[in-house]
N, C-alpha and C positions, 0 to 999 in steps of 0.2 A: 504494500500500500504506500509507504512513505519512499520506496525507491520508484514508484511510479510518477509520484508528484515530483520528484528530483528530475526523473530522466524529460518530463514534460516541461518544467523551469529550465532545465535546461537546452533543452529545444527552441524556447522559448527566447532565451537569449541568445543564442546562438544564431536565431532567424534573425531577432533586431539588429544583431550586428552587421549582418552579411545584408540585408536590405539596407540598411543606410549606406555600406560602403560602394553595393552595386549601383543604388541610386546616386552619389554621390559623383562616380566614375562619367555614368551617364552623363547625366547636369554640364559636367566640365565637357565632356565633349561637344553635346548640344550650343553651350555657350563658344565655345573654341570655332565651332561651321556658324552662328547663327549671334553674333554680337549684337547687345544689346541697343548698341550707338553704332552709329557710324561718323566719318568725317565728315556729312553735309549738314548731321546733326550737333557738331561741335560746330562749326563755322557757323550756324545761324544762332548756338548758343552765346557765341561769344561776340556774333553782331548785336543781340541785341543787347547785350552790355556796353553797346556804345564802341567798340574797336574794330577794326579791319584784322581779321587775323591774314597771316603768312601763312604759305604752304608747311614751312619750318613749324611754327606752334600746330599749326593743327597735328603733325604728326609725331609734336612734343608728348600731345596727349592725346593721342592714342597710343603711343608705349606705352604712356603710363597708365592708361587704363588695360592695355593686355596685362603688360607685367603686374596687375595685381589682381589680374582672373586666378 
């Protein structure tokens, strides 16, 4: 009885871990083919803050937004 509920808690856990990691894995790939911004949506960010951005910034930030996927 009480190695049943063990092996089932354990099962249990077992799945949560392995479902977040494979979701996880997913997510980053999905984000990796399918960015959430792109550069025309940074250039029209940073127009309407009042600046002309350069080709150089807009590509400043989107490194910086990959390198912190």
């Amino acid at each position: 009885m009480l190695g049943d509920i063990l092996l089932v808690l354990l099962g249990l856990v077992i799945g949560a871990i392995l479902g977040f990691i494979i979701s996880r894995t997913v997510m980053k790939k999905y984000m990796k083919k399918n960015p959430p911004i792109n550069e025309k949506m940074i250039e029209a960010m940073m127009s309407s803050m009042g600046r002309k951005p350069s080709r150089k910034q807009v590509q400043q930030v989107m490194n910086q937004m990959t390198r912190n996927m």
